[in-house]
C-alpha positions in Angstrom: 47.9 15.0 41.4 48.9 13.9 38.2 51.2 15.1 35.6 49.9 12.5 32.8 48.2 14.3 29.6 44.2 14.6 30.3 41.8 12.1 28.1 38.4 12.5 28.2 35.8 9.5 27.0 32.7 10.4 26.0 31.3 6.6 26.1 31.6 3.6 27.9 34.0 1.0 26.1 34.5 -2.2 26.0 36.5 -2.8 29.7 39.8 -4.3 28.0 40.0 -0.4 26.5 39.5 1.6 29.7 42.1 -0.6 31.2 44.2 0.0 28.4 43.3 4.3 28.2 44.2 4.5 32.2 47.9 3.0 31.7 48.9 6.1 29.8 46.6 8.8 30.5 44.7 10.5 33.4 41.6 9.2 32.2 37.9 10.3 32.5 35.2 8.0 31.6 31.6 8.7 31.1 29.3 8.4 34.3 26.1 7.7 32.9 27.1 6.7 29.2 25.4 9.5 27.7 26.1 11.8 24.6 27.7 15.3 26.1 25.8 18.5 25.6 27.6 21.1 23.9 28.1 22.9 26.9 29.9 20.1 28.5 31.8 19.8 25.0 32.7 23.1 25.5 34.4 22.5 28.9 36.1 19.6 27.2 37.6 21.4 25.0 39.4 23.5 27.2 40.2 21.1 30.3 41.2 17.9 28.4 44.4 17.5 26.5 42.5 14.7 24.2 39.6 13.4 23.6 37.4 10.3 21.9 34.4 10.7 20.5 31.7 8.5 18.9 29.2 9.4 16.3 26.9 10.6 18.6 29.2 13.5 18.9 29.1 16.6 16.8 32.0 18.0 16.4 32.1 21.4 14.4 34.0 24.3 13.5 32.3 26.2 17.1 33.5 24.0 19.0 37.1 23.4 17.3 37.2 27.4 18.7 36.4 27.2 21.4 38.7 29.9 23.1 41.8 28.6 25.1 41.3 25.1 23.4 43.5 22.9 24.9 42.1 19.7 23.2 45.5 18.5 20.3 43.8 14.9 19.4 40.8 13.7 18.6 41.1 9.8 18.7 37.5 9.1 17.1 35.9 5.4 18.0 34.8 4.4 14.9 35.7 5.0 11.2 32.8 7.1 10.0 34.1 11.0 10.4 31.0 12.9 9.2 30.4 14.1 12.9 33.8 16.1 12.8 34.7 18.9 11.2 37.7 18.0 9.7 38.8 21.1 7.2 38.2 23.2 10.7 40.2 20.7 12.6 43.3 20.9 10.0 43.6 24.6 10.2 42.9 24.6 14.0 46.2 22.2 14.4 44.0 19.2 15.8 45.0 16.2 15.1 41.8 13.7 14.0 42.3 9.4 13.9 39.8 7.0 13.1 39.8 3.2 13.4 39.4 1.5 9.6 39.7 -2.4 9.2 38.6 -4.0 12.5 34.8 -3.2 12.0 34.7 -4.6 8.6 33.9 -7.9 8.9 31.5 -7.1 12.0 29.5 -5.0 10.0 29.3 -7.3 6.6 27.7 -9.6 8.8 25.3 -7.4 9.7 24.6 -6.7 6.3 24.1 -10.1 5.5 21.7 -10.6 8.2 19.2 -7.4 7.0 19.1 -9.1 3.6 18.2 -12.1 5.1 16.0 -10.6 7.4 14.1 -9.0 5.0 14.0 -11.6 2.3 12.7 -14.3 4.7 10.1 -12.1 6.4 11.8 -13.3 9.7 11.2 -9.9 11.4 7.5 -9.8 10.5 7.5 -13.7 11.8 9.2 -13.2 15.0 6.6 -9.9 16.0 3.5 -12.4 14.9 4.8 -15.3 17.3 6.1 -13.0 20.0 2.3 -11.3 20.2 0.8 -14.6 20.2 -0.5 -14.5 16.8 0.8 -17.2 14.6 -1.7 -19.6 14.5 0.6 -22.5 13.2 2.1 -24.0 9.6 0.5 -23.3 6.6 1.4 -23.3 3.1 0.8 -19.3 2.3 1.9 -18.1 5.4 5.1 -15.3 5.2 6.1 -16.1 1.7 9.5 -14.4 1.3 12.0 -14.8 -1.2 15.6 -16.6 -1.9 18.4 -14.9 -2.3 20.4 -17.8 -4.1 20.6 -16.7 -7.9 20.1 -12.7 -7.3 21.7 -10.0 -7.8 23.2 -8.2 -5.2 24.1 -4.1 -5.8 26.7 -2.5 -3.8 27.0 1.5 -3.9 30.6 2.0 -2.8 33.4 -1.0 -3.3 35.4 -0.8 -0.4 36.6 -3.1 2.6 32.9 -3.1 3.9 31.2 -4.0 0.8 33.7 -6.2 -0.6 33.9 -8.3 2.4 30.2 -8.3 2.1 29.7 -9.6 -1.4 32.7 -12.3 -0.4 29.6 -13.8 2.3 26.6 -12.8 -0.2 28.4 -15.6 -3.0 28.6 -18.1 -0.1 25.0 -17.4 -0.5 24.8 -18.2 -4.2 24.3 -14.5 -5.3 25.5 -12.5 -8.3 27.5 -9.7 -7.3 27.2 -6.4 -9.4 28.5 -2.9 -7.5 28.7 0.4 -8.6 31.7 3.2 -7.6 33.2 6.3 -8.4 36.4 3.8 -9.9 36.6 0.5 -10.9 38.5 -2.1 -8.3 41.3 -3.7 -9.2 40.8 -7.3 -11.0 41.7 -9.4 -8.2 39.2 -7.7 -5.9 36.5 -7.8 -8.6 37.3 -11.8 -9.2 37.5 -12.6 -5.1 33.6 -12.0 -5.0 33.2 -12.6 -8.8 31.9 -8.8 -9.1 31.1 -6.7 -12.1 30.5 -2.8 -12.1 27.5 -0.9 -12.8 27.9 2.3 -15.1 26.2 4.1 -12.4 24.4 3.4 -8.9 20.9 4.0 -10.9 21.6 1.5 -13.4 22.7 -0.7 -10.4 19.5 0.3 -8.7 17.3 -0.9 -11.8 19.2 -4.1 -12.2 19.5 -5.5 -9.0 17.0 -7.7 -6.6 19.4 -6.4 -3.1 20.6 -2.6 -3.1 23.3 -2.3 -0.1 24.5 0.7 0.8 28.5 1.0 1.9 29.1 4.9 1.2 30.5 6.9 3.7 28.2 10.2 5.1 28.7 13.6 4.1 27.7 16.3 1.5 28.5 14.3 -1.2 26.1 11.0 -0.2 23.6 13.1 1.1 20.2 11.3 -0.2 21.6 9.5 -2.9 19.0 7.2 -2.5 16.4 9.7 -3.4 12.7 9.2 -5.1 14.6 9.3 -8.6 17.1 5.9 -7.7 14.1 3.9 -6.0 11.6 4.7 -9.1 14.2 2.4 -10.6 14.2 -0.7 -8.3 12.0 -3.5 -8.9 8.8 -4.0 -7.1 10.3 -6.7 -5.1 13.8 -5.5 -4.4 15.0 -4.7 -0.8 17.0 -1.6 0.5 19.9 -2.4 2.8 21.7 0.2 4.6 24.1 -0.2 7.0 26.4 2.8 6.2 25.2 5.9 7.4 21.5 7.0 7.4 22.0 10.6 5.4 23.0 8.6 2.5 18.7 7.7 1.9 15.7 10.3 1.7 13.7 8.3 4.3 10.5 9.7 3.3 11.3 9.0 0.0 12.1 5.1 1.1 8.9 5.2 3.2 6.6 6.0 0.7 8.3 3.6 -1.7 8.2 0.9 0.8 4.1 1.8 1.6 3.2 2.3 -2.1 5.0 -1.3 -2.8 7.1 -0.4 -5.5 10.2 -1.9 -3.4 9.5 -5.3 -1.7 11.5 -4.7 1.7 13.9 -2.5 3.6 16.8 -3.3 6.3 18.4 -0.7 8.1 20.8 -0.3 10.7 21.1 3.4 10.5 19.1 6.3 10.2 19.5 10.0 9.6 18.2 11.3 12.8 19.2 8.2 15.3 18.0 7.6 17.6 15.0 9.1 15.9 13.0 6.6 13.3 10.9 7.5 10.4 7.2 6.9 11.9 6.3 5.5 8.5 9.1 3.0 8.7 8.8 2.0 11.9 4.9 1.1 11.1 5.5 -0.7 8.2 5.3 -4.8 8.5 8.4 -5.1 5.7 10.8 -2.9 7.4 13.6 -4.6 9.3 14.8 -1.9 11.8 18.0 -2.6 13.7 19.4 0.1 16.6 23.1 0.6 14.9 24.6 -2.8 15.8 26.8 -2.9 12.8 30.7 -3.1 14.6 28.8 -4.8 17.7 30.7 -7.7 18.3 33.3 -7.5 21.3 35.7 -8.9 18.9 35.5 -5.8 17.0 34.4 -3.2 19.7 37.2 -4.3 21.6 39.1 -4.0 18.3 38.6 -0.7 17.9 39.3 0.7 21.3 42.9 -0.9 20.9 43.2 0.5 17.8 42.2 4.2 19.2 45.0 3.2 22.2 47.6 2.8 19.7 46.7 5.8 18.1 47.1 8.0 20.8 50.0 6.4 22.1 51.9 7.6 18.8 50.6 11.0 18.9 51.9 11.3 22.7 55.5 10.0 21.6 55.6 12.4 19.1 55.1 9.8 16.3 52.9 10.0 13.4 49.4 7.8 14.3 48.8 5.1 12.1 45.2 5.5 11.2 45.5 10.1 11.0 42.7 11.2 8.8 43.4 15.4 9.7 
């Protein structure tokens, strides 16, 4: 028997973390690295004095009461909180973390790579050589497009998107964003950036749209049928913030009408689930949610939830509290 405070994980983390997680707590990991069903949620909720969660786990206002909740923290992995209720969880007296910063360079990169990705036709090149199909050099063959001298068009300004347009001028591209305020001048002149009245006049202007909006009511679809009826035929739609953010029907039939030249996505709005029209399509570079997955920064972000929880145990404020 133990008298340390009960921690449930609902994923397997990097091994650093567990190590970390079983120092303090009387830890349980998860067996077969599955989401939970709400039923075991449920149980959760009522045998565990904290938890963390991922983003595959739905946390709502249900669950928050469930009767004789004995769950205090939620120490989320990750910095995305659209899976948690987090008005219910402030009223309920549950305390909610996240872990900002240590995914942002992680998932720049990965933004970076769509856009090249798509650009280059890489994806479409790799599938015709891996099936045996490329029949060797010739002048016509995958003609993409540079990215040196475009414009790239950021929705949302913050540590994600600035770190990306920081790479993207490495790359010799014109960096234009569009957000709800203006950044302040010495964040606009580290990647040389401008702002866009609006994200559909950044839509109509730009040659790369990258998404870096976090999920929620107020994103949901804001790349609609409206914003892509303003791209250019060969512009290409990045996402790599959360996949409610774009109609993907909307961006299929864009992409299979060609009135957008490309698409690279990391996330979707039903993961694991794919839009069938997406996946089919030759110009769609599809990755499975690898956007923090580095073990620099998954490693990163476990210490981060440690250090979190240790504060809350001590009776300290945690550094990273979002509710």
């Amino acid at each position: 028997m133990t008298d340390r405070p009960k921690l449930l994980v609902t994923r397997r983390l990097p091994e650093p973390v567990e190590r970390r997680l079983e120092e303090t707590w009387d830890t349980t990991f998860s067996a077969d690295d599955r989401p939970l069903d709400r039923a075991a949620f449920a149980a959760a909720m009522t045998g565990y004095d904290a938890l963390i969660p991922t983003i595959t786990d739905r946390i709502d206002g249900a669950l928050l009461g469930t009767p004789g909740r004995r769950v205090r923290i939620l120490a989320n992995y990750g910095a995305g909180l659209d899976h948690i209720d987090l008005a219910t969880a402030r009223d309920a007296g549950v305390v909610v973390t996240n872990t900002p910063d240590v995914l942002t360079e992680a998932t720049a990169e990965i933004a970076i790579l769509l856009m090249l990705m798509a650009a280059r036709r890489a994806g479409e090149g790799e599938r015709e050589l891996r099936a045996g199909a490329w029949t060797g050099w010739r002048p016509s063959h995958l003609i993409g497009q540079g990215l040196s001298g475009k414009t790239l068009g950021l929705i949302g300004f913050g540590r994600i998107a600035q770190a990306t347009a920081v790479k993207a001028r490495g790359l010799g591209m014109r960096i234009r964003y569009a957000s709800r305020s203006a950044a302040a001048p010495e964040v606009e002149s580290a990647s040389e950036a401008t702002r866009a009245g609006s994200p559909a006049a950044l839509a109509a202007e730009c040659d790369v749209l990258s998404l870096h909006v976090p999920g929620g009511e107020g994103t949901h679809h804001l790349v609609d049928a409206a914003l892509l009826a303003r791209m250019r035929p060969q512009a290409i739609v990045v996402n790599t913030a959360r996949g409610s953010v774009i109609d993907e029907a909307a961006l299929a039939d864009a992409l299979g009408e060609g009135r957008i030249g490309g698409v690279g996505l990391d996330v979707y709005e039903h993961e694991p689930i794919v839009h069938p029209a997406l996946l089919a399509h030759p110009r769609a570079v599809l990755l499975p949610h690898l956007g923090s997955a580095t073990i620099e920064a998954r490693t990163a972000m476990g210490l981060r939830v440690a250090d979190n929880l240790a504060a809350f145990w001590r009776g300290e404020e945690p550094g990273d509290r979002v509710a």
